[in-house]
N, C-alpha and C positions, 0 to 999 in steps of 0.2 A: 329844254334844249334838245334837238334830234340830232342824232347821227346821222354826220352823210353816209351814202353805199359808198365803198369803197369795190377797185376795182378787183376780180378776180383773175392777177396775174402771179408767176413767180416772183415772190420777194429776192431781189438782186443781191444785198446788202444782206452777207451771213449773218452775222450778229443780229438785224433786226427777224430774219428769218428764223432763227432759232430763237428767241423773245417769242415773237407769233403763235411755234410750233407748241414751245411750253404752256403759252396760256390757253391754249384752246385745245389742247388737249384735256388738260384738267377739264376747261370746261365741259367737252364732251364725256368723261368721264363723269362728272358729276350729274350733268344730267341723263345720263343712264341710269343711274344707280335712283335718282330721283323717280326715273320713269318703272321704274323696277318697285321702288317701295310703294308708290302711289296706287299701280296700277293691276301689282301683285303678277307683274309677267319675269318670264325667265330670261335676259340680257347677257350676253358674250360680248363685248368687245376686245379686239386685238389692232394694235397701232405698233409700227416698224418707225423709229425714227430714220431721220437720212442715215446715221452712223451707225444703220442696223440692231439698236438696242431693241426691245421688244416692252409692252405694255399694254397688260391683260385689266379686263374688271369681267367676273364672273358674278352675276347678283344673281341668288335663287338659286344655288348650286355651284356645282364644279366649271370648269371648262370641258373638262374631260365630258361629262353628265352631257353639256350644252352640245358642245361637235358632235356627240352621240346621235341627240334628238336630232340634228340636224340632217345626218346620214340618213337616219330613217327615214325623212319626211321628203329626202330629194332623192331616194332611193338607192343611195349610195354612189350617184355622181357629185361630181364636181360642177358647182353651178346649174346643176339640172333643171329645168323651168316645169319641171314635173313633180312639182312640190305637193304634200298633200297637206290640206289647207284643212284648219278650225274649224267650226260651226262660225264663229267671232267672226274669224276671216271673209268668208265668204259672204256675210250680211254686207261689206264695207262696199258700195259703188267701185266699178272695175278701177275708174282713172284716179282712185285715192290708193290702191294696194302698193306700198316701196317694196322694190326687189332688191336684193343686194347687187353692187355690183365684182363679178371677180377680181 
């Protein structure tokens, strides 16, 4: 049996909004750390909930270690598109590379 798509709009209804936000957080969370053990890469995630709590998964290191690398590699801007890129990287087709968004 398939899932339908469901639409991507603001959930109206707080309570099912925060339902939502808890499960798919986890699951983003979990699949990080999946994507982390599998693939043997270094993963930072950070989630703000609406009520400003905060929730990190650092796999492969620190957070600290992680925003580090990350400094380095965008030269020490914020969002910089002057990222320097892997060997890995670079093999991957232009319109497959994900950017973060700020």
């Amino acid at each position: 049996m398939a899932r339908g798509k469901i639409q991507l709009k603001r959930i109206e209804n707080p309570v099912h909004r925060q339902v939502t936000f808890c499960k798919r957080r986890t699951g983003l969370l979990k699949k990080a750390k999946e994507l982390s053990v599998l693939c043997d890469a270094e993963i930072g995630v950070v989630i703000f909930s609406p009520q400003g709590k905060l929730f990190e998964l650092a796999a492969k290191g620190t957070m600290d270690g992680i925003i580090d690398k990350y400094m380095k590699c965008t030269g020490g801007g914020r969002g910089s598109s002057s990222a320097i890129f892997t060997a890995q990287e670079q093999l991957q087709p232009p319109n497959l590379v994900c950017l973060s968004s700020p």
